[in-house]
C-alpha positions as CSV (number, residue, x, y, z in Angstrom):
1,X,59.2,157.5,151.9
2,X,56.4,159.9,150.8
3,X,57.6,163.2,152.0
4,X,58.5,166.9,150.6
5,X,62.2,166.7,149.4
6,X,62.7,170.2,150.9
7,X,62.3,171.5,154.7
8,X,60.2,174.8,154.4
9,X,62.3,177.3,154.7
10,X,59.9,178.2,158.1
11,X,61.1,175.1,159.5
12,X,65.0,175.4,158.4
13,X,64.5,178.5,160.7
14,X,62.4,177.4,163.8
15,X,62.6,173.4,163.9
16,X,66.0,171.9,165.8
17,X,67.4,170.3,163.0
18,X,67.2,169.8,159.5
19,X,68.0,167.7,156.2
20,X,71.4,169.1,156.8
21,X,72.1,168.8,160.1
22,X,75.1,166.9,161.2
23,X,74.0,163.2,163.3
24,X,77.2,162.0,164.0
25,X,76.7,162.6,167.6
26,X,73.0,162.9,167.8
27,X,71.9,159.4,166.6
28,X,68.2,158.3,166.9
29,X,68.3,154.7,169.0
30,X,66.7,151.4,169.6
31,X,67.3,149.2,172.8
32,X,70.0,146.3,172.4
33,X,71.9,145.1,174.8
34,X,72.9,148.3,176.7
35,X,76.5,148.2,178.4
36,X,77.0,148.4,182.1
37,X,77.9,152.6,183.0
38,X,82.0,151.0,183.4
39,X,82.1,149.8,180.1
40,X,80.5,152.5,178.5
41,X,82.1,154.7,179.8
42,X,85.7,153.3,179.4
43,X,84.5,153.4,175.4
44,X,83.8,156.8,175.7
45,X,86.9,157.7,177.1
46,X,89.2,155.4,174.5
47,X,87.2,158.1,171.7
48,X,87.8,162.0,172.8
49,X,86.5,164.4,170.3
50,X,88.7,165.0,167.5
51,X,88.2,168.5,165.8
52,X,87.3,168.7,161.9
53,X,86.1,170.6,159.3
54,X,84.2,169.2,156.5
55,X,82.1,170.9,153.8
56,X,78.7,169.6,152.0
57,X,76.6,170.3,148.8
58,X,73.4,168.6,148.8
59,X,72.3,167.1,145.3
60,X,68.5,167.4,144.6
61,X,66.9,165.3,142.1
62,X,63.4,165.2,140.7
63,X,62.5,162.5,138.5
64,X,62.8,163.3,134.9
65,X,64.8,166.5,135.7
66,X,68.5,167.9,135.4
67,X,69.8,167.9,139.1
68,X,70.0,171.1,141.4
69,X,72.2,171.7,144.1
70,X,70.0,172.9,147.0
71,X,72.0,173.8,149.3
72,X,75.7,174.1,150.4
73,X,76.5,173.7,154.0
74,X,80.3,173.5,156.7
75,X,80.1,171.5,159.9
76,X,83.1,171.6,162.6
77,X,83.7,170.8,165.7
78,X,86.4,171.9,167.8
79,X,88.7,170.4,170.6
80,X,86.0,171.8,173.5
81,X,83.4,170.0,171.7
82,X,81.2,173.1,170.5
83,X,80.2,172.1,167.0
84,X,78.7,174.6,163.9
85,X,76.4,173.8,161.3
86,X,76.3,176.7,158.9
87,X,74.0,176.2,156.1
88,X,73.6,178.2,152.7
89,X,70.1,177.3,151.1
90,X,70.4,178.5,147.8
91,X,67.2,179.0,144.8
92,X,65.0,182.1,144.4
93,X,65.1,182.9,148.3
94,X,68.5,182.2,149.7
95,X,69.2,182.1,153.5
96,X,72.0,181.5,155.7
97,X,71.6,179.7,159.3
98,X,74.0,179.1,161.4
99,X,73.3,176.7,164.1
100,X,76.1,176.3,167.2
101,X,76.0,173.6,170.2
102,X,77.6,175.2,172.7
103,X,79.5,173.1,176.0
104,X,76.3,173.1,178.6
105,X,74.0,172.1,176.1
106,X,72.9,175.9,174.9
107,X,71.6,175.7,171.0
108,X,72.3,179.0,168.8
109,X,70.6,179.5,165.4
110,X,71.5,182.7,163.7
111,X,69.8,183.8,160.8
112,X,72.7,185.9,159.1
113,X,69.8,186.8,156.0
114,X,67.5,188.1,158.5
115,X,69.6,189.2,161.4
116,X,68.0,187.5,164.2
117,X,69.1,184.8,166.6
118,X,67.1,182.4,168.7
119,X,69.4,181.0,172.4
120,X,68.3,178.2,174.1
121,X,69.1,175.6,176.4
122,X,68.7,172.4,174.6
123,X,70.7,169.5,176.0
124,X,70.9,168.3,171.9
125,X,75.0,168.0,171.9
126,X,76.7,166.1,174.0
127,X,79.9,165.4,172.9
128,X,80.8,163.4,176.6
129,X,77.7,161.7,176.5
130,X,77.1,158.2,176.0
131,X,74.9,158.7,172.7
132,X,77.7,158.8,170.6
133,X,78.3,156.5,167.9
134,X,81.0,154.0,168.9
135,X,83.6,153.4,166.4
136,X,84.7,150.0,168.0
137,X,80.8,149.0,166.4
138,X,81.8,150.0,162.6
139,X,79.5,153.1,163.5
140,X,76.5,150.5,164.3
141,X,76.1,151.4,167.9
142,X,76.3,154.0,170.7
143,X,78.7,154.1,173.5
144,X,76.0,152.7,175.4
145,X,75.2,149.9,173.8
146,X,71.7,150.7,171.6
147,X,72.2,149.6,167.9
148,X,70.9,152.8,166.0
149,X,72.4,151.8,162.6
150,X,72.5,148.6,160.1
151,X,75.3,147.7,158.1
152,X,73.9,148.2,153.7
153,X,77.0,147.8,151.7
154,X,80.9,147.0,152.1
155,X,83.3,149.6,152.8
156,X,84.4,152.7,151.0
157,X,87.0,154.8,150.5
158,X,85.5,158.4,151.0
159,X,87.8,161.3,150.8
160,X,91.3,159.5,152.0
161,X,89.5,157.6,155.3
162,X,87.4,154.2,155.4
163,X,84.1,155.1,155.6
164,X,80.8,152.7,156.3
165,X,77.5,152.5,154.5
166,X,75.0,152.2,156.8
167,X,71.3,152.8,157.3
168,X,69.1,154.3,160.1
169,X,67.6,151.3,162.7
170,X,63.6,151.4,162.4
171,X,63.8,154.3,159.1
172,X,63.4,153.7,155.7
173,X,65.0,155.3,152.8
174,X,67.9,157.0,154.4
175,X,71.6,155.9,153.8
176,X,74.4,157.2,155.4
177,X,78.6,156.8,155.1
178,X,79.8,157.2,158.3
179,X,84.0,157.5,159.3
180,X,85.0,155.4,161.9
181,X,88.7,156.8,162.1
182,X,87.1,160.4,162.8
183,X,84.4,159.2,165.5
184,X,81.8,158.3,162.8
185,X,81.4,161.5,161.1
186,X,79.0,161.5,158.5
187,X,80.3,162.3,154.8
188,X,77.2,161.3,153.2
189,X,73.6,160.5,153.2
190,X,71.4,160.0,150.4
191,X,67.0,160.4,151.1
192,X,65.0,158.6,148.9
193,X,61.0,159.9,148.3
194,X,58.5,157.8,146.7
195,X,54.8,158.6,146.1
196,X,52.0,156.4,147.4
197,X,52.5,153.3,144.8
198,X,56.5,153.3,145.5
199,X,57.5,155.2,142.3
200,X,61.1,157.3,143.5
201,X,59.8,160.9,143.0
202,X,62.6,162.5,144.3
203,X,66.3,162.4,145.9
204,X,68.4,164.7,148.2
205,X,72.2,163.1,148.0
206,X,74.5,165.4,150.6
207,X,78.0,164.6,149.9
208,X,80.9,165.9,151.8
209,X,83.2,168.1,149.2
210,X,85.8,167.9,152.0
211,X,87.2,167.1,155.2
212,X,89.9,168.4,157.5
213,X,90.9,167.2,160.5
214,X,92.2,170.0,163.2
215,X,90.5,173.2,164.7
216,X,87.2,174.9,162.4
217,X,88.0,178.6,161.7
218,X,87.2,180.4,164.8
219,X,84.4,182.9,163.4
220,X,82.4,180.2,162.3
221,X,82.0,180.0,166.3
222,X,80.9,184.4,166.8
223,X,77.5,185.2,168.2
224,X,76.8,188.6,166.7
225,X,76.2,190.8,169.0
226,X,74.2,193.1,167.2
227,X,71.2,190.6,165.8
228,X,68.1,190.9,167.8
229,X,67.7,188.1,169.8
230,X,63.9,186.9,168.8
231,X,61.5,184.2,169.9
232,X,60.3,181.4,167.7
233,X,56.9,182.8,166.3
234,X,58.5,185.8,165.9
235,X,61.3,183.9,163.6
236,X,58.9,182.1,161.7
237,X,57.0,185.6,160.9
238,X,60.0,187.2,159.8
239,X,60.7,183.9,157.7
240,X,56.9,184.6,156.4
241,X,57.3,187.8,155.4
242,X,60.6,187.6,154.0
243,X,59.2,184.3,151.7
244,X,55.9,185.8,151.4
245,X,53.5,183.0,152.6
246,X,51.1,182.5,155.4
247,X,51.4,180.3,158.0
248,X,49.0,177.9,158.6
249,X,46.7,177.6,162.0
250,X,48.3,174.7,162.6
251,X,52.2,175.6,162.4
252,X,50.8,179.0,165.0
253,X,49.7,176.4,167.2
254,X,52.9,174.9,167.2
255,X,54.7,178.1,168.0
256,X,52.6,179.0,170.7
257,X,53.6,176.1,172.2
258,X,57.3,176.7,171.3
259,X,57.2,179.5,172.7
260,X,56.1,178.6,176.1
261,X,59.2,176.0,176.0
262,X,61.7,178.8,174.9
263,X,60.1,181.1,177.8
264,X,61.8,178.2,180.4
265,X,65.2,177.2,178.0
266,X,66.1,181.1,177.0
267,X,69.7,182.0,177.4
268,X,70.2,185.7,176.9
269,X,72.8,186.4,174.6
270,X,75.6,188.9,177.1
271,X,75.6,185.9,179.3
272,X,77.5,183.5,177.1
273,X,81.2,184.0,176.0
């Protein structure tokens, strides 16, 4: 996989998703086989969310150098099914995010450095929906029946539960361990880069620290009030300025663009609880 080992911190900020993010529920899939809507759904209903706590450092490695942790990061999800990612990117220009799913699909990313939030309507987390992983399928499958995962090695013990290794359907160099028992939560996934002839240039290995099952602290879950609420070009100019670079004609193309979609998704802050 020839690719930066790091997001941009731009993107960390503006893009949904990143190297940290939590796909336990959000899994990229292939057709096989779906299941009728009555079978599916009586899989989904066997598995209710189960709330948990876990924490992550992620392990960067450059070939021929001492390893760096990058990044330290919590992920919970509660009994309503509103899940956090809060993520503390660590080196010369820290930054905390905070990213929460809310019930009704509205996406919050906070930017506790900078003080600015971005609200959206996303539809990203469904925790009822059928693209969960089922963990009747060792973590293979969805709830609807699309294999999204193969199986890479035998089973672990990972931090007191069984957990699977596993690697993404259709992408290369991306390993994950996966806990049936809590509804496939990930506890680890290790990116391999390469450069053009195949040499490993570089490694991110994120690795749970631990994992708690039961309700996340509640103010992992607070919208400050008091952050400006801000669109996405105007995140990633802040992000700019506060890392001191330019962006590129391209990446304002893209925000243009993002902002015309945020224009039609925007939830305004006083409207949600």
């Amino acid at each position: 996989m020839v690719k930066s080992l790091r997001f941009p911190i731009l993107c960390g900020l503006v893009c949904v998703g990143s190297l940290l993010a939590f796909r336990a529920f959000q899994p990229r899939s292939s057709a096989s086989g779906p299941k009728s809507d009555n079978a599916a759904q009586a899989l989904l209903a066997r598995h209710p969310v189960k709330p948990f706590f876990a924490t992550f450092e992620e392990r960067l490695q450059k070939a021929g150098r001492v390893p760096t942790v990058g990044a330290r990061s919590i992920v919970g999800i509660r009994d309503d099914g509103s899940k956090v990612e809060k993520n503390d990117y660590l080196g010369a220009l820290p930054i905390t995010k905070r990213q929460l799913y809310l019930p009704g699909g509205v996406q919050v990313t906070i930017n506790e450095t900078l003080r600015f939030l971005i609200a959206r309507r996303t539809g990203a987390w469904d925790p009822n929906g059928l693209g969960r992983l089922d963990p009747e399928s060792g973590c293979q499958m969805t709830f609807a029946g699309r294999a999204v995962n193969s199986a890479a090695g035998p089973e672990e013990a990972m931090l007191g539960f069984k957990a699977v290794h596993l690697t993404s359907a259709g992408k290369g160099g991306w390993d994950h361990w996966l806990l049936p028992d809590v509804e496939c939560a990930e506890v680890r996934r290790l990116a391999t880069f390469t450069d053009e002839k195949g040499a490993v240039t570089d490694t991110s290995d994120l690795v749970s620290t631990s994992l708690k099952l039961g309700e996340p602290p509640a103010e992992l879950f607070q919208i400050p009030r008091d952050y400006q609420q801000v669109s996405p070009s105007e995140a990633a100019k802040r992000t700019a300025a506060y890392s001191k670079t330019t962006l590129p004609e391209a990446v304002v193309a893209m925000l243009a663009k993002a902002d015309l979609d945020y224009g039609r998704t925007k939830v305004e802050i006083k409207d949600l609880p």
